[in-house]
C-alpha positions as CSV (number, residue, x, y, z in Angstrom):
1,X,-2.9,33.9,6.7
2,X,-2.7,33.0,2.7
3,X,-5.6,31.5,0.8
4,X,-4.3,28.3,-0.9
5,X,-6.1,26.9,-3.6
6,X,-5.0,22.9,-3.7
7,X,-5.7,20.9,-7.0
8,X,-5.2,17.4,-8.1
9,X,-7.6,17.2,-4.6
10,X,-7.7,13.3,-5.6
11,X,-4.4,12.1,-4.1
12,X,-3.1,11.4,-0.8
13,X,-0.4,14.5,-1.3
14,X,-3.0,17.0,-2.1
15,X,-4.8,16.1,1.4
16,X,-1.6,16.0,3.3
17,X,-0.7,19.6,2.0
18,X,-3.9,20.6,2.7
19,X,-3.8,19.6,6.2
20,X,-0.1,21.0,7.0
21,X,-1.4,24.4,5.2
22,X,-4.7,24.3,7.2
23,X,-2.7,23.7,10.9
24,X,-0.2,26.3,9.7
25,X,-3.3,28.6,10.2
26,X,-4.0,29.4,6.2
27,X,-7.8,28.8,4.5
28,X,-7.4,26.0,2.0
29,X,-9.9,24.9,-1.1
30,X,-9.4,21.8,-3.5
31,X,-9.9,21.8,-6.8
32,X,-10.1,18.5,-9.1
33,X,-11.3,17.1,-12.2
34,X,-12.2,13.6,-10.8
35,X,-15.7,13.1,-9.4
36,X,-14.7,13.0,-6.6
37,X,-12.3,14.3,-4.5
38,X,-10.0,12.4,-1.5
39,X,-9.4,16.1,-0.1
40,X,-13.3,17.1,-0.1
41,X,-13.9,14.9,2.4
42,X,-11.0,16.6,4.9
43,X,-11.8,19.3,7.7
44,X,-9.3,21.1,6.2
45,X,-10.9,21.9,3.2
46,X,-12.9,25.4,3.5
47,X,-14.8,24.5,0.2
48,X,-14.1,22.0,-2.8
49,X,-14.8,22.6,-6.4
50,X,-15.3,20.2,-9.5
51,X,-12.7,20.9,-12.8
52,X,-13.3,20.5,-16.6
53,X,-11.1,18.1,-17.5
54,X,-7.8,19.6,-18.7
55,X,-7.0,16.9,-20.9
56,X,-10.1,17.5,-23.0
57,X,-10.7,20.9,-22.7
58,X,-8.3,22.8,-21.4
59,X,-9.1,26.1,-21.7
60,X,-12.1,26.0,-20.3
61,X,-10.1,24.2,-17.1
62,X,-8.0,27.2,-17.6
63,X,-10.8,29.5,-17.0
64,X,-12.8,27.7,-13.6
65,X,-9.5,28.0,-11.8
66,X,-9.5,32.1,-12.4
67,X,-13.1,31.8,-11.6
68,X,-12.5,30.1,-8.1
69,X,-9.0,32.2,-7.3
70,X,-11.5,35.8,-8.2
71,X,-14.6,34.0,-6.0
72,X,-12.3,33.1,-2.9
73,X,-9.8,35.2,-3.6
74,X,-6.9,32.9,-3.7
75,X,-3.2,33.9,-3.1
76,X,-1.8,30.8,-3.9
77,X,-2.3,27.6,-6.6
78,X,-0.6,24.6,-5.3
79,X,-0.6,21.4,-7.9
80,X,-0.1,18.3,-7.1
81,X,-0.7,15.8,-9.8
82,X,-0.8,15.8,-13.9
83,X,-2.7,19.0,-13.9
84,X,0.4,20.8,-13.3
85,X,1.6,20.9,-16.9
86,X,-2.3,22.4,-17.9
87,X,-1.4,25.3,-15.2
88,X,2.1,25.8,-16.5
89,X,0.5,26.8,-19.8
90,X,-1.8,28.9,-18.6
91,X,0.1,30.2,-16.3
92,X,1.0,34.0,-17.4
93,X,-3.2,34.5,-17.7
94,X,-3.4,32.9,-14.6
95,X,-1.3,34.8,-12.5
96,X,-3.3,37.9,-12.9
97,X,-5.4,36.4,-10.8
98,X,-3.2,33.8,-8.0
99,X,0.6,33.0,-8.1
100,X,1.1,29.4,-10.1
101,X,3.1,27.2,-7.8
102,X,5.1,25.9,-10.4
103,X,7.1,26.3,-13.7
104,X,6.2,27.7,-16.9
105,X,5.5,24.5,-19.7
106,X,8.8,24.8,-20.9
107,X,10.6,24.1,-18.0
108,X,8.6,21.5,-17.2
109,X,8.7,19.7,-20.5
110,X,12.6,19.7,-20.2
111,X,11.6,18.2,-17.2
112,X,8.9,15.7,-17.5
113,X,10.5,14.4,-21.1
114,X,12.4,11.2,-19.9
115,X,14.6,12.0,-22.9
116,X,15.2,16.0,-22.7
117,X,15.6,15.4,-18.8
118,X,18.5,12.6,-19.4
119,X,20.1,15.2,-21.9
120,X,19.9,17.4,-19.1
121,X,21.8,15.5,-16.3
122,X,24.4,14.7,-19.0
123,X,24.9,18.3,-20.4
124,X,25.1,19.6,-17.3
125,X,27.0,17.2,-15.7
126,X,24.7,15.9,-13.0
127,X,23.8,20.4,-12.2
128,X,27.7,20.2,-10.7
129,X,27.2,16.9,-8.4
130,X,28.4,13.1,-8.7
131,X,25.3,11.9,-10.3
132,X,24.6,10.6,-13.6
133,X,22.0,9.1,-15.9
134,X,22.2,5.8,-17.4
135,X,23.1,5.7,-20.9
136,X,20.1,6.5,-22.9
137,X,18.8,6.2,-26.7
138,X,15.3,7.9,-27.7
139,X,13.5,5.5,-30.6
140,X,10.9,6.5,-32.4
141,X,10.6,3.4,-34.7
142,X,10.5,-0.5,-33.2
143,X,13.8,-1.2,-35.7
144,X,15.1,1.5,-33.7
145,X,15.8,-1.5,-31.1
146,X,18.0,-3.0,-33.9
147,X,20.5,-0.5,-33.9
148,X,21.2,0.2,-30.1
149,X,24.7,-0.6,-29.3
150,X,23.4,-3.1,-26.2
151,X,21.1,-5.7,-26.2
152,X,17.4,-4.8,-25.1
153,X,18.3,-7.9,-22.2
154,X,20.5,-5.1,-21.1
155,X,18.7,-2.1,-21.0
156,X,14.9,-0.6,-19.5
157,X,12.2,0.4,-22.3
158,X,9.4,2.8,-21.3
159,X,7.9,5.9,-23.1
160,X,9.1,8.8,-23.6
161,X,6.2,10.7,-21.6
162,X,4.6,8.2,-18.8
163,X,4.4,7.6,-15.3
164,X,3.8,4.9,-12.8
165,X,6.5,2.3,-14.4
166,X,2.9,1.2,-16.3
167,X,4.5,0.6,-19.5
168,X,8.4,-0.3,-17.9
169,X,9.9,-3.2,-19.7
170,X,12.9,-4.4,-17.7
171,X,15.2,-6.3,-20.0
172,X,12.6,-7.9,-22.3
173,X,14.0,-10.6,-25.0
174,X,14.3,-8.8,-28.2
175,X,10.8,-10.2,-29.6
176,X,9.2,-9.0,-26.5
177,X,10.9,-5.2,-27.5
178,X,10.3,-5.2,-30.6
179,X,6.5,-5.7,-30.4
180,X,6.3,-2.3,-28.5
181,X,3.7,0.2,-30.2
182,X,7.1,2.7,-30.7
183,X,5.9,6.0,-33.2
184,X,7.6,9.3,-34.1
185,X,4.6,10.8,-31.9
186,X,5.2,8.2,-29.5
187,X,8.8,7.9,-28.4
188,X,9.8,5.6,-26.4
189,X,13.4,5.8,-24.5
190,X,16.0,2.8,-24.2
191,X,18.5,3.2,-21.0
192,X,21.2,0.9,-19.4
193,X,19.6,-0.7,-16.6
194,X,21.3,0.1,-13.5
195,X,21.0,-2.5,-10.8
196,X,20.3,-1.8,-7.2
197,X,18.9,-0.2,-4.0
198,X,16.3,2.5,-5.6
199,X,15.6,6.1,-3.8
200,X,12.9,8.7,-4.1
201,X,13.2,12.5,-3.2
202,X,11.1,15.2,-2.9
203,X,11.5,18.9,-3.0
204,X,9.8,22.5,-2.7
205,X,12.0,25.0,-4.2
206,X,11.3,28.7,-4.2
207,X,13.7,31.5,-6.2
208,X,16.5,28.6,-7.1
209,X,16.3,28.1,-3.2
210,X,15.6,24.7,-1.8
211,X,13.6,25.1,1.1
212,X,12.2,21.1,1.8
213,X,13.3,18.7,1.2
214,X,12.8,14.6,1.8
215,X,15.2,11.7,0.6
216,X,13.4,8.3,1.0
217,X,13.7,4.8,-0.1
218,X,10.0,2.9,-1.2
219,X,10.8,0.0,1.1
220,X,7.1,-1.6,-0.1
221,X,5.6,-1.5,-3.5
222,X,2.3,-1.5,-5.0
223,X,3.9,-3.5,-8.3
224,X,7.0,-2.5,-10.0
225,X,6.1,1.0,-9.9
226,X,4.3,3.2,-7.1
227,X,5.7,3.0,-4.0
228,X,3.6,2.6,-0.4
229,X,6.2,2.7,2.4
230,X,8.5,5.8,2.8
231,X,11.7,5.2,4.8
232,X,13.4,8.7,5.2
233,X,17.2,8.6,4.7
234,X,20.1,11.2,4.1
235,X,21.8,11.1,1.1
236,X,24.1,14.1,0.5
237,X,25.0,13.7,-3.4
238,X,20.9,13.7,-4.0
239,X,20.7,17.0,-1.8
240,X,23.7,18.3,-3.9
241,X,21.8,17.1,-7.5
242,X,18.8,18.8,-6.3
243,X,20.1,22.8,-5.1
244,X,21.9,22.2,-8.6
245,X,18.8,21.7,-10.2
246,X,17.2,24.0,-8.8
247,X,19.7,26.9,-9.2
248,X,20.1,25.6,-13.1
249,X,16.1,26.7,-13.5
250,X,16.0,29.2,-10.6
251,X,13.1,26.8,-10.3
252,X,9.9,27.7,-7.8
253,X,7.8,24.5,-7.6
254,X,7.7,21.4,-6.6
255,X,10.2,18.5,-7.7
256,X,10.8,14.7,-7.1
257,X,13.4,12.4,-8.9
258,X,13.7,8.9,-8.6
259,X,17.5,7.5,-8.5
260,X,19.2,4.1,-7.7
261,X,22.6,3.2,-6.4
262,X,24.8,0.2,-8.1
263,X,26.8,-2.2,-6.4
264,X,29.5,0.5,-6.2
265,X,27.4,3.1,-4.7
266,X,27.3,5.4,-7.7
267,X,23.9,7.3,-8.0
268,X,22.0,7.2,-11.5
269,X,18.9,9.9,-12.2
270,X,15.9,7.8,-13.5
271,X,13.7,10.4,-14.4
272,X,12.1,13.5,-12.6
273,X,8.5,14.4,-11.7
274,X,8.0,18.1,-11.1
275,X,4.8,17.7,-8.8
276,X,4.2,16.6,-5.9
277,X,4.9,13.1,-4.8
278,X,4.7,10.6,-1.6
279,X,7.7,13.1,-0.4
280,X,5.0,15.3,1.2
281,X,3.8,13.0,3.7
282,X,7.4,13.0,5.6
283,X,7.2,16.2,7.1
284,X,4.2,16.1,9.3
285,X,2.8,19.5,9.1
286,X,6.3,21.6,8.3
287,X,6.1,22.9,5.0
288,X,3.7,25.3,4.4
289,X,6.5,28.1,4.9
290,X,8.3,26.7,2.3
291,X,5.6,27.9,-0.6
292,X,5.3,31.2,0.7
293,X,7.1,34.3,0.3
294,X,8.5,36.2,3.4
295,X,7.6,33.3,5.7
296,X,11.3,34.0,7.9
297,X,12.2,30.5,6.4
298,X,16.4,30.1,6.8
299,X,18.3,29.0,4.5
300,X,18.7,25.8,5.5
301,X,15.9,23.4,3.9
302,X,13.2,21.9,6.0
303,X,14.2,18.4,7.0
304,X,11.5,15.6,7.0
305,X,10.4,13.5,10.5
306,X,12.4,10.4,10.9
307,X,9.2,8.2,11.3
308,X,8.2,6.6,8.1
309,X,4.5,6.8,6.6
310,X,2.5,4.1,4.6
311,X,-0.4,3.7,2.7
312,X,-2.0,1.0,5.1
313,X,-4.8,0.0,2.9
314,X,-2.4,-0.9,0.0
315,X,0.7,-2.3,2.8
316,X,-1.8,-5.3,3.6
317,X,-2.5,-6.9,-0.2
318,X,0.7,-5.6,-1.9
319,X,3.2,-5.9,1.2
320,X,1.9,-9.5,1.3
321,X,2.6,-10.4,-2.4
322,X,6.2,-9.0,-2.3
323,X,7.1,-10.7,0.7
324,X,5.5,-13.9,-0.9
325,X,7.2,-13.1,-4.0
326,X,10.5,-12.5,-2.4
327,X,11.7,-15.7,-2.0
328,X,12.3,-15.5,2.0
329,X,8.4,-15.6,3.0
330,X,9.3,-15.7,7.2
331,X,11.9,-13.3,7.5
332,X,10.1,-10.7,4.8
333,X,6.8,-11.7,6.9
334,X,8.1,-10.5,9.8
335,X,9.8,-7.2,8.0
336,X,6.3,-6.7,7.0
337,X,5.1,-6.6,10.2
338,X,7.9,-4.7,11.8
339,X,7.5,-2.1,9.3
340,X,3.9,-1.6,9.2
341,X,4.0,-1.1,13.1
342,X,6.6,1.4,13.1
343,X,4.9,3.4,10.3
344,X,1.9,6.6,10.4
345,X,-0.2,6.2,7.5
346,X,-0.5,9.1,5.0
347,X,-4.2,9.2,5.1
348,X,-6.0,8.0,8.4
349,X,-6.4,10.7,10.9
350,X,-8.4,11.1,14.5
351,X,-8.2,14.6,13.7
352,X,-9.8,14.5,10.4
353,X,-11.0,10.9,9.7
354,X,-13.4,11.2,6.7
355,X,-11.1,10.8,3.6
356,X,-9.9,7.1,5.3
357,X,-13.5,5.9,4.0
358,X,-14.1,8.2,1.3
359,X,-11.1,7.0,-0.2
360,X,-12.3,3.8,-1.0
361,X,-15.1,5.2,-2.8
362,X,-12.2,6.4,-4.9
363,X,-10.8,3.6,-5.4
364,X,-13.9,1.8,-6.5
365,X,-14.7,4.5,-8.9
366,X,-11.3,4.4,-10.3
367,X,-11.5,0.4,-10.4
368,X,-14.9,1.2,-12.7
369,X,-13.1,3.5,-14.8
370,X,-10.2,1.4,-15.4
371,X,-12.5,-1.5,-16.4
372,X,-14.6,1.0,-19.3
373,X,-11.4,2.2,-20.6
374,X,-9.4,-1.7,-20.6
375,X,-6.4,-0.5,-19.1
376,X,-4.7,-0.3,-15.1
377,X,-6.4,1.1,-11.9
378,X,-3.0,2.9,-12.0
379,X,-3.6,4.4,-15.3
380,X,-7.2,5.2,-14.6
381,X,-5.8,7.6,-11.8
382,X,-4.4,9.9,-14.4
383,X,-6.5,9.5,-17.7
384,X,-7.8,12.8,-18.0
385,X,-5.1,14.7,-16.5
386,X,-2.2,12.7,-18.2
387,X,0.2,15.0,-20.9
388,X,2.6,13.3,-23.0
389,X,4.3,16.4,-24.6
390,X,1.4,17.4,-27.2
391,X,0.6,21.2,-27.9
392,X,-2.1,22.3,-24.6
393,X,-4.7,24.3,-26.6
């Protein structure tokens, strides 16, 4: 039995870990910076703690998280969401106290960078596989758009450091592009934009070792960016790009990548998220051996459950507007339907049905927040766990 300490205890991943690590048999507190907390509603939370916010003052998160690992005496941190990079600074002090699930902040800057990430994949030729990354041009001035040897109606804009597709342009006009608030301390990348079906994976890898991991393709979006319907599928170059990867950092931690196939079938990196993602929810209660040392694991990663999981609350407004949006409104109608019946959600439990209602108390606080600070209920989610490659402390 390990004590887990779970933080980012906002998001849907953080509850599903903490329910697979809780039915695994191990005592599990959730740790978070928001006011509230989806996972301190769950059963299998033993006790749930507020953060300082690490974007603002992180040291002093630095130093409630080895407060809680001494009080409960934790074995294991486990992040989930932004707050990852704040533990991957602190993450020598902290490990005097609880092993840090997760890379130091140099690895993961060469990670989270959309541009040192792209350099990567090309340097190291896809970590030995047969994927790529789309040709790619870092500006750090708007007439940077001026010199690029393609047209921005050919190519995807977005920052440097962000998340969520918030601030994706997909082949904007060039007036459009060249209005973009693009700095030296605000980088923005420019990348050929690949056309077609788009994948997700996720991974947990410990010692270089994969030892979970879940391919899936977002069927159902909330927007152009988060995803809400999680079709598993088996793609072998992805698991290939992946061991690479992780052998490349002998990475422990957790890792997702977003990809798309062209017309052709050739597979194109996006960019990579070393935290948790949606990912988690595909396994159903499998992975806590894959965090933890000596747990008899084989080699052979974990595989995720063939049934695919939603977020039901968002599958009714959003699956509805894409299928409107679509262009074939009876036959994407009927998709809708079909797919939302032969889907689990990722949050609604008999077992443990409290954070189903407490999550809309979530979302109404973030809806608040995102109205005081004039920017997206996405956005809101992350606003004071957000790092976009600035010195931490």
């Amino acid at each position: 039995m390990a004590r887990i300490l779970i933080t980012g205890g906002r998001a849907p991943a953080a509850l599903d870990l903490a329910r697979q690590f809780h039915r695994s048999g191990h005592v599990v507190f959730a740790a978070d910076s928001a006011p509230w907390m989806l996972c301190g509603a769950s059963r299998a939370i033993a006790k749930s703690y507020r953060l300082p916010e690490p974007k603002r003052k992180p040291h002093e998160f630095a130093a409630e998280v080895a407060r809680i690992c001494g009080t409960e005496a934790i074995d294991l941190i486990i992040p989930t969401c932004e707050e990852v990079f704040y533990l991957g600074r602190f993450k020598d002090d902290l490990e005097a106290h609880a092993r840090v699930f997760c890379p130091g902040i140099e690895d993961l800057h060469r990670l989270h960078s959309k541009w040192e990430f792209a350099t990567l994949v090309r340097e190291t030729g896809g970590f030995g596989s047969s994927v790529r990354s789309p040709d790619s041009w870092r500006l750090t001035d708007a007439a940077d758009i001026r010199s690029l040897p393609e047209p921005p109606e050919k190519l995807v804009f977005k920052p440097v450091y962000s998340r969520f597709a918030v601030e994706t342009m997909i082949r904007p006009d060039l007036a459009r592009a060249m209005g973009v608030d693009i700095r030296a301390d605000r980088p923005w990348i420019a990348q050929s934009c690949i056309l077609g079906r788009e994948f997700c994976s996720y991974a947990v890898a410990r010692d270089g070792i994969v030892r979970a991991q879940a391919i899936y393709e977002p069927t159902w979006r909330a927007g152009k960016g988060a995803g809400i319907y999680f079709e598993p599928r088996s793609i072998p170059a992805i698991d290939r790009f992946v061991a690479g990867l992780a052998r490349h950092f002998d990475l422990s931690g957790q890792i997702a990548f977003d990809f798309i196939a062209d017309a052709s079938g050739e597979l194109f990196v996006i960019e990579c998220n070393p935290r948790a993602t949606s990912g988690v929810h595909l396994f159903d209660g499998d992975l806590a051996p894959a965090f933890l040392p000596d747990s008899g694991l084989a080699l052979r990663p974990i595989e995720p459950r063939p049934t695919p999981r939603m977020v039901a609350s968002a599958m009714i407004p959003f699956g509805a507007l894409q299928a409107l949006r679509g262009g074939h409104v009876r036959s994407d109608a009927a998709r809708l339907c079909r797919d939302f019946g032969r889907a689990r959600d990722v949050i609604w439990s008999w077992r443990d049905p409290y954070p189903a209602f407490y999550a809309l108390v979530g979302a109404a606080a973030f809806s608040w927040k995102a109205m005081q600070h004039r920017v997206s209920a996405t956005a809101a989610t992350t606003l004071d766990i957000a790092w976009d490659g600035g010195t931490i402390g």
